[in-house]
C-alpha positions as CSV (number, residue, x, y, z in Angstrom):
1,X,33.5,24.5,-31.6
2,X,31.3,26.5,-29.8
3,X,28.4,23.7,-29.6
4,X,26.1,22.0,-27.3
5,X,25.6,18.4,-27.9
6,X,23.6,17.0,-25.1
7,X,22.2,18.0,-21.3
8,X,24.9,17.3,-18.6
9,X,22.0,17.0,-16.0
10,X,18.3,18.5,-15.2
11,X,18.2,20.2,-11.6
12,X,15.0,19.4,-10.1
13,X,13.9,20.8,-6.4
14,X,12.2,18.2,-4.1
15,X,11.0,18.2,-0.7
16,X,11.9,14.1,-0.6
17,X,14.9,13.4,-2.2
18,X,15.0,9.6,-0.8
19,X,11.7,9.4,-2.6
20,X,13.3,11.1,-5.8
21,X,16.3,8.3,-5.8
22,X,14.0,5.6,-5.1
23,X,11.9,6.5,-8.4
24,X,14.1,7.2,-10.7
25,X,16.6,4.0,-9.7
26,X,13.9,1.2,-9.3
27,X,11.1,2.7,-11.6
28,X,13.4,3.9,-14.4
29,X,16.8,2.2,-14.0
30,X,19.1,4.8,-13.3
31,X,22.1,4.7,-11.4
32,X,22.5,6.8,-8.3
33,X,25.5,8.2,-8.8
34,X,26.2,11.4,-6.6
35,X,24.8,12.5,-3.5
36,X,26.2,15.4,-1.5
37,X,25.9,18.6,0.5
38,X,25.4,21.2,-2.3
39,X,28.9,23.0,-2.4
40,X,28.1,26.7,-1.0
41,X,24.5,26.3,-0.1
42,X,24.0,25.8,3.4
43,X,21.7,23.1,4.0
44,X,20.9,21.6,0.7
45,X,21.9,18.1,-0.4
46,X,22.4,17.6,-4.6
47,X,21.7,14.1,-6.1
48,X,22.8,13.4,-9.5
49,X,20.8,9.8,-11.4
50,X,22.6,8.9,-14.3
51,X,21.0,8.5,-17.5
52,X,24.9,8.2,-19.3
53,X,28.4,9.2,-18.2
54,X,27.9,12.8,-19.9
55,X,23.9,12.8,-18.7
56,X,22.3,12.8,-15.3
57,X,18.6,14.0,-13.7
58,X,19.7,15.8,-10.9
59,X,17.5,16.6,-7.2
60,X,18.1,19.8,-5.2
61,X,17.1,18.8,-1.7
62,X,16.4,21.8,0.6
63,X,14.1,22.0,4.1
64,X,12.4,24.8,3.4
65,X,10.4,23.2,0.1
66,X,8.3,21.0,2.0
67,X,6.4,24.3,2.9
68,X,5.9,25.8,-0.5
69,X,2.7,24.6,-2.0
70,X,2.1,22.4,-5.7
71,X,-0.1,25.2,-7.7
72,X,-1.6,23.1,-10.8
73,X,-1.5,25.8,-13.5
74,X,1.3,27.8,-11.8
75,X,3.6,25.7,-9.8
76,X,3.2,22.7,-11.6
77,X,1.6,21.8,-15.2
78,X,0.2,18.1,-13.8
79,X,-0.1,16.4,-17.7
80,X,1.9,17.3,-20.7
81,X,-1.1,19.4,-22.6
82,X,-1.6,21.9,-18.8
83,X,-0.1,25.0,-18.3
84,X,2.0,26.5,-15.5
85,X,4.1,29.5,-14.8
86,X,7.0,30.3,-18.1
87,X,10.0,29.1,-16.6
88,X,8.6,26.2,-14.6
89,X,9.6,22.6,-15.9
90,X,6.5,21.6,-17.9
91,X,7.2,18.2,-18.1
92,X,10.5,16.1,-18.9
93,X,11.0,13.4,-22.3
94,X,13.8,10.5,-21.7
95,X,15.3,9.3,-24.8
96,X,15.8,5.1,-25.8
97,X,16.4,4.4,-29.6
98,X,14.2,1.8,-30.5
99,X,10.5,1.1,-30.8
100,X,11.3,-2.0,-29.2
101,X,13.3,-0.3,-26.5
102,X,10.1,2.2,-26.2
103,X,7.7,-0.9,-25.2
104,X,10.3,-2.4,-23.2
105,X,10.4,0.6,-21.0
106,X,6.9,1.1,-20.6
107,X,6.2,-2.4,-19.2
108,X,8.9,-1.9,-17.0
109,X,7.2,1.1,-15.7
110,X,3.8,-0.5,-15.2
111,X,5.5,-3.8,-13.4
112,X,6.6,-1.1,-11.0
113,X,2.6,0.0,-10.8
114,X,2.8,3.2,-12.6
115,X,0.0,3.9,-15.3
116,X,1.6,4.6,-18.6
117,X,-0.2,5.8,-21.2
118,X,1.0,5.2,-25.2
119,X,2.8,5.0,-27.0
120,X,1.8,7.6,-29.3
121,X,3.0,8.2,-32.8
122,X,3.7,11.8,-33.6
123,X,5.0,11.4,-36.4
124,X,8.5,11.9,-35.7
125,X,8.8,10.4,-32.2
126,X,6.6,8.0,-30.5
127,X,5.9,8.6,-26.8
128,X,4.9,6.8,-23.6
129,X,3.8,9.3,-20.5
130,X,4.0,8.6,-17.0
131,X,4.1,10.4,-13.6
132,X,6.9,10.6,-10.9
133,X,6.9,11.6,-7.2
134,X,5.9,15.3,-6.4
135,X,3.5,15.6,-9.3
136,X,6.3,15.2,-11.9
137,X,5.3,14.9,-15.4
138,X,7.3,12.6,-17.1
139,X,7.9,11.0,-21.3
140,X,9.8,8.5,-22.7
141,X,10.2,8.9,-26.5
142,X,12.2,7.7,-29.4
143,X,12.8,9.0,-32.6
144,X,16.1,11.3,-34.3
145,X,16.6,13.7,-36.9
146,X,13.5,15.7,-37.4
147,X,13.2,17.2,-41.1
148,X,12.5,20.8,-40.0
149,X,11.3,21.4,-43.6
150,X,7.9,19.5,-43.0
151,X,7.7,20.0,-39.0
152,X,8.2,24.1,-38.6
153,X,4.7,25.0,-40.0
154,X,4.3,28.4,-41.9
155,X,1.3,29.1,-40.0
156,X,2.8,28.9,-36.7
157,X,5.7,30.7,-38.1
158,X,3.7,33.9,-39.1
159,X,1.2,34.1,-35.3
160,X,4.9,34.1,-33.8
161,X,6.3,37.5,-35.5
162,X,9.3,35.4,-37.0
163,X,10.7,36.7,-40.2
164,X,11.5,34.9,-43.1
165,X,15.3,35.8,-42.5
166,X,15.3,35.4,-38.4
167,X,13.4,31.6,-39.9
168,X,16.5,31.0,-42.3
169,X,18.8,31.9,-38.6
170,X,17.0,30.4,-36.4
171,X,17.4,27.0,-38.4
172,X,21.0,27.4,-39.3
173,X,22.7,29.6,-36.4
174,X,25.9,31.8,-37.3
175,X,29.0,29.8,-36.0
176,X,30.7,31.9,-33.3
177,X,34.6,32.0,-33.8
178,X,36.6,32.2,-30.6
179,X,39.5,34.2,-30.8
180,X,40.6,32.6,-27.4
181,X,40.5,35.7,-25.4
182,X,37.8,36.0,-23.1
183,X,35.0,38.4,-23.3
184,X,34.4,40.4,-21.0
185,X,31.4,40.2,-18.5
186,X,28.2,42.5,-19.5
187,X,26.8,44.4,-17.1
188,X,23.7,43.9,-14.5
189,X,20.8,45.2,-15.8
190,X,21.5,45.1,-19.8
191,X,18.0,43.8,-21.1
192,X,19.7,40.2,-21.4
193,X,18.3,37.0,-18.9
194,X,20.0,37.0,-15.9
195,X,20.6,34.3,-13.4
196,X,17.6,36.0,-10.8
197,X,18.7,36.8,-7.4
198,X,22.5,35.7,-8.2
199,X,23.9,38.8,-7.2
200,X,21.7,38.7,-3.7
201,X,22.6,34.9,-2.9
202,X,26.2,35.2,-4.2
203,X,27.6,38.6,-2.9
204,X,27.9,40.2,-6.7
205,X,30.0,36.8,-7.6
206,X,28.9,37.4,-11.1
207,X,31.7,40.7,-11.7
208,X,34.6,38.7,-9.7
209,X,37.3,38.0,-12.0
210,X,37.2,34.1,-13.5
211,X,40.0,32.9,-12.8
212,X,39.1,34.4,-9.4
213,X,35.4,32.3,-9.3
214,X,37.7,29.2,-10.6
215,X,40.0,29.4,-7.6
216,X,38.3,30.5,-4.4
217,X,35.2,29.2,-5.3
218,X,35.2,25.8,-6.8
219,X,34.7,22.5,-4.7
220,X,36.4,19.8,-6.0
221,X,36.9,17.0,-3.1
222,X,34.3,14.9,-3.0
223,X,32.2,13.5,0.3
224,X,34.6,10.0,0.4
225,X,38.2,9.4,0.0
226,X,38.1,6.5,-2.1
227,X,41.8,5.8,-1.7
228,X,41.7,5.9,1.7
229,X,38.4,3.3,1.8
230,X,40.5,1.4,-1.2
């Protein structure tokens, strides 16, 4: 099936990425588990934390973002209820699955001297909030399986244009059935998001053939032979 279950990892940019690892390993636990030039970006190092083997926070390290300046209210939001530009990360919710769990990870926070505010019960999660390094706002939360019949209010239904039936597909999304032969790519400039800048940074990679992109441009050997260290 044609269904996402899960985030494989959150890219991040930093200017510090040493700072990033050190955070997110002795702050929130996470394992550093890759750390490597960026494959085809000159100068850039990625760093992937793990959260589990299918889920990582990931850190694009490159020079030149130590000169490009934090903007609270464009750049960056600063707390979880402040605005910033669409498209910027607003702010970032970790999952645990207990209450218990919840209160467990907050004191661990604040033994690391971090302020943590919560939790807070909203009424189908409770919440703990935080900052991290570079003005990141950051939530740990638990709670599953929200009954969208008393959380998707009417109200806010109506000021946002949505029809009764786009309502009906936008809670229960039409299946897509693959045929197994691949669609063709649509072209540049169709209305639809596209990846911005791609075709500048990437030499019009986009309309290159896949099994093309899969061969010449993949990176699969990572930094360390591990047999040879073995």
């Amino acid at each position: 099936m044609s269904t996402l279950n899960g985030i494989h990892h959150l890219a991040i940019m930093t200017a510090d990425v040493k700072a990033q690892i050190d955070y997110f390993s002795d702050v929130l636990g996470m394992k550093l588990k890759a750390l490597y030039w960026m494959h085809n970006v000159e100068g850039y190092f990625h760093a992937f934390m793990e959260l589990n083997p299918s889920c990582s926070v990931a850190f694009v390290f490159a020079p030149v973002v130590k000169d490009i300046p934090t903007e609270f209210g464009i750049s960056h939001a600063g707390n979880p209820v402040k605005p910033c530009a669409p498209g910027a990360v607003q702010h970032i919710a970790f999952n645990v699955d207990t209450d218990d769990q919840l209160h467990a990870m907050r004191d661990r926070i604040r033994s690391k001297g971090v302020r943590v505010l919560g939790p807070l019960d909203h009424g189908f999660c409770k919440s703990i909030y935080f900052g991290g390094p570079e003005n990141l706002v950051l939530e740990v939360s638990t709670g599953a399986g929200i009954d969208a019949e008393a959380w998707i209010d009417p109200e806010v239904v109506m000021l946002n244009g949505i029809s009764a039936a786009e309502l009906a597909r936008y809670k229960n999304p039409p299946p897509f059935v693959h045929t197994g032969a691949p669609v063709a790519q649509p072209p540049l400039g169709n209305g639809r998001p596209a990846y911005t800048h791609m075709d500048e940074g990437f030499g019009g990679a986009f309309d290159l053939p896949d099994d093309f992109v899969t061969r010449e441009l993949s990176e699969t050997t990572p930094p360390v032979d591990v047999s040879a260290v073995a």
